[in-house]
N, C-alpha and C positions, 0 to 999 in steps of 0.2 A: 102531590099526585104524580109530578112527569117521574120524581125519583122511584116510586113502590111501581112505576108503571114499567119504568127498565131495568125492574132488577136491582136498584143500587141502593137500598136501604141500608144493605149492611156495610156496603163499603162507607154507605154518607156516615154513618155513626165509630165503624173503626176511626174516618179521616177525621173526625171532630175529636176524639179523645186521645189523639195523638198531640191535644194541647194538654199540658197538665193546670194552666191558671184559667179560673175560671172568667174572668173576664175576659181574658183572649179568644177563648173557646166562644163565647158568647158573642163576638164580635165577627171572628170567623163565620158562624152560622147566621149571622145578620149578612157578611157579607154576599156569602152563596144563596141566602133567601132571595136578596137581592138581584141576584144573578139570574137564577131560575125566574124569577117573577118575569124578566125581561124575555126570555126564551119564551114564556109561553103567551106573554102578550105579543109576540112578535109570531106567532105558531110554529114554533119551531119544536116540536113534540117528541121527542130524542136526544139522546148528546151523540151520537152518533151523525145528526144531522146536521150540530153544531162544525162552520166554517172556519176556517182564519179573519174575514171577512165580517164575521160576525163579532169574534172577541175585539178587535178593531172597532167596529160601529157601537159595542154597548160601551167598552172602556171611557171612547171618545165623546160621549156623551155624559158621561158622571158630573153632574155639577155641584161646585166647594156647596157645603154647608155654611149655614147665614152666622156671623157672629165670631167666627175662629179665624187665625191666618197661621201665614206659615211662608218658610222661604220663598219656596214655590208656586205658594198661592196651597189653601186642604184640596182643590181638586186635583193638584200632581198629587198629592200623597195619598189621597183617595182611589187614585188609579191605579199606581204602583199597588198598594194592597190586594184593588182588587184582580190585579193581573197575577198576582202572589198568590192567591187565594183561590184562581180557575187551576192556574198552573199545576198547584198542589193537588186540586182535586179529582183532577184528569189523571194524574200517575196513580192516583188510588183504586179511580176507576179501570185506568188499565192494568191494573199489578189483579182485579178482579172480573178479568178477561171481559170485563162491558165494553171496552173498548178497546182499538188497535194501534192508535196513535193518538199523540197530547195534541190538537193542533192551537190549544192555547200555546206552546213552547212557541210553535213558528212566527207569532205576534211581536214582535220588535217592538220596546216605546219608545214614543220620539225620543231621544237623547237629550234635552232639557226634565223628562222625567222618570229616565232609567237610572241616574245618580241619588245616594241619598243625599236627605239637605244635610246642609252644615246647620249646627244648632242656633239657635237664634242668637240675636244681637246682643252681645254684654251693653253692660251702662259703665261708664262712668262714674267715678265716687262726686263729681260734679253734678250728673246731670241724675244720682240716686237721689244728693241732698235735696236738689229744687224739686220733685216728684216730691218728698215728704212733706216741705212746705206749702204745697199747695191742696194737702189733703186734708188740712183741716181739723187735726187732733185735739183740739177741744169738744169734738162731738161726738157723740157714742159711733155714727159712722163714722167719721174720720179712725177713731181709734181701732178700729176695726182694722179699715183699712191697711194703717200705718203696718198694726200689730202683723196681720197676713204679709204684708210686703217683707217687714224685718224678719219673722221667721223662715222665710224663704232665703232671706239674704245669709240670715244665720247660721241654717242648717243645710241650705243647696239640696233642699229635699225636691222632689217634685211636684207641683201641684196639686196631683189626684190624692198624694199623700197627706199633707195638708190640710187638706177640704173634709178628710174623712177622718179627721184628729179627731180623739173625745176628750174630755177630762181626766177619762182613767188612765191617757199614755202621758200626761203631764203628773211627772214623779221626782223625789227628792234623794237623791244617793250617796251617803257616806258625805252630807253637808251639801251636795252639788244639785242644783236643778238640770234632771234629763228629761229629754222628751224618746217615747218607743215608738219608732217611727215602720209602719208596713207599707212598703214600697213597692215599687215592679215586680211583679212573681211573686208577692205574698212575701219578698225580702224583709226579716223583723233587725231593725238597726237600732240601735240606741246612742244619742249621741247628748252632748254638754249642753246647755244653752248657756250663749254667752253672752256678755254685757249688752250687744247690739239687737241682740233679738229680745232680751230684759224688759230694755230701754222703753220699748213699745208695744209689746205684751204684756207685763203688769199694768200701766191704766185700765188696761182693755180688759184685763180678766177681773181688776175690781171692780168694774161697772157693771158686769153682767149678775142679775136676778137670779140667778141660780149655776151651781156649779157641780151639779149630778156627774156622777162620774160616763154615766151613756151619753150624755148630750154633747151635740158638739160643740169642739171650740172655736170656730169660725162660721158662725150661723150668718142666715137671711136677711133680709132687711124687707118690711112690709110696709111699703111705700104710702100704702092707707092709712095705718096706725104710728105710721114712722116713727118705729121700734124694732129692733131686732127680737124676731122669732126662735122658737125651739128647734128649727130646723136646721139643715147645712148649708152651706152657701153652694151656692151652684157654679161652674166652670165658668160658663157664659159670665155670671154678673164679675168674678173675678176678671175674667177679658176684658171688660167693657170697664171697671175704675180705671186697669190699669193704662187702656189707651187713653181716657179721661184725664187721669191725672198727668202723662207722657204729651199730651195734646195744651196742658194749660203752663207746663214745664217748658215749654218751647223743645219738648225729644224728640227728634224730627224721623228716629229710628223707627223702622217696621216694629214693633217686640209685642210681645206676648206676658202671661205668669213664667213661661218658662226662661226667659230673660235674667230672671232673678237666679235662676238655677246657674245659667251661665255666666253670671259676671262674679258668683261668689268660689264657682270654678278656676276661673280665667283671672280671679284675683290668686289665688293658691300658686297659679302658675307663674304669676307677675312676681309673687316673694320669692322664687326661687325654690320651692320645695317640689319636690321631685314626683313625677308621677305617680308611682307606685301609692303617695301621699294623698294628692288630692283624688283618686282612685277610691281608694279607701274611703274619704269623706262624700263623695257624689254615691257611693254602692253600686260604680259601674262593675258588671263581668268581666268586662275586656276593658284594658289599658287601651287599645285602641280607641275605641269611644273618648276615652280622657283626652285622649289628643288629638280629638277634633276641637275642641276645646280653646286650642294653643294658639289663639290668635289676636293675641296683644297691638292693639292699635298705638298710636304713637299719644292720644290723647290721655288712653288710660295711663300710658309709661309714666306720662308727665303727671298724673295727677294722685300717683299709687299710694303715695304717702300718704294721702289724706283720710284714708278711711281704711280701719284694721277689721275686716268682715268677720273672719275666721279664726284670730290668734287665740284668743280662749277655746276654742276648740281643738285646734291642732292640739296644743299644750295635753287635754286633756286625752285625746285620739292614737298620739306617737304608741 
């Protein structure tokens, strides 16, 4: 209502389609849902009337969502978004003379959440192995488990990519097992699986009841029937083995699913292969990103040898 009330219908919908992914797009307009709701629970009935004062007092209240973490804690990244996301939408509205000034620009964040984070904590090829042993791979969960961990480690895909795998991207190539992986931006990758992701996916796909090429490959777990469902696995329950399993591992690290994304990174970088390399393998845009990456602890130095993530891939990637 406050939008059709100021005229900005059409600038709200130019600024939303100026995302081309549809999940972004869908995030954004959750974020300024968001936004708006608080304006008008606060009566603030204009963005015209909207203060600095104001983008300060709703920012400063966002609080993390239950279940995720992050360097910073999700409410710095919750922030930064949604100060990303006023930001933006004040130049749209004044590029459509609704307004005369951004006064989201003037809003400073505190300096512990105007940086991005650095990506999460790699593991160790020590403290990967004790996490696998403690998950229990004689059980259809455990194998689950395992299988979601290793192809993470295998393929340094991300998470959302993963979870939304079906049957029909697990494919066979000129002899080779590939998985077609749709990543950030609808990015379509296709990469080897190798022995390490193998290792602990085949249990795990012979167990399963069915192997429809739409159904997923990393499904639910129904706690009542305690069986794995047709469904997909959800973010949350992957967050929640992985600090489980990290918690009975003695991994005293903060980490996440994206963890796995980082250490099989951060291993590429430890053999010595060159960014433009593990660039390639992660599907980042910018090499930059890859070399946030680049932060070889002295634990991993010492333990590098022990565990080859990626060599069947490279091999097949060059």
């Amino acid at each position: 209502k406050m939008v059709h009330a100021c005229g900005a219908g059409n600038a709200t919908e130019q600024f939303l389609h100026r995302y081309s992914n549809v999940e972004s797009r869908r995030r954004y307009q959750q974020a300024l849902r968001n936004f708006i709701d608080w304006l008008q629970a606060n009566e603030i009935a204009t963005f015209s009337e909207v203060t600095t004062k104001h983008i300060g007092q709703y920012i400063g209240g966002i609080e993390p969502k239950r279940g995720k973490t992050h360097t910073l804690g999700v409410a710095g990244s919750m922030q930064r978004k949604a100060h990303t996301v006023i930001c933006n939408y004040f130049d749209a509205l004044m590029a459509s003379k609704i307004l005369t000034v951004n006064k989201a620009r003037a809003y400073k964040l505190p300096r512990n959440l105007s940086q991005h984070c650095t990506p999460a904590d790699a593991l160790s090829p020590t403290e990967l192995s004790r996490m696998f042993e403690v998950m229990k791979p004689e059980t259809p969960l455990g194998q689950r488990d395992c299988a979601l961990i290793a192809f993470l480690l295998g393929t340094a895909c991300r998470i959302a990519a993963a979870l939304k795998l079906t049957h029909r991207a697990l494919q066979e190539v000129d002899g080779r097992r590939v998985v077609v992986l749709h990543e950030k931006g609808n990015v379509k990758r296709t990469l080897t699986l190798n022995s390490t992701a193998l290792q602990y996916l085949d249990p795990y796909l012979d167990g399963l009841a069915s192997h429809h090429p739409d159904l997923p490959v990393f499904r639910s777990w129904d706690t009542r029937k305690r069986e794995l469902t047709d469904k997909p696995m959800r973010y949350l329950a992957a967050y929640n083995l992985v600090r489980k399993a990290a918690d009975r591992a003695g991994v005293r690290k903060l980490i996440s699913p994206h963890s796995f994304r980082a250490s099989s990174i951060t291993r590429l970088l430890e053999a010595g292969h060159p960014l433009e390399v593990a660039q390639r393998i992660a599907g980042h845009a910018d090499v930059k990103t890859t070399k946030r990456y680049h932060r070889i602890s002295k634990d991993n130095q010492e333990n590098a040898v022990d565990m080859d993530i990626l060599d069947d891939v490279l091999k097949t990637q060059r």
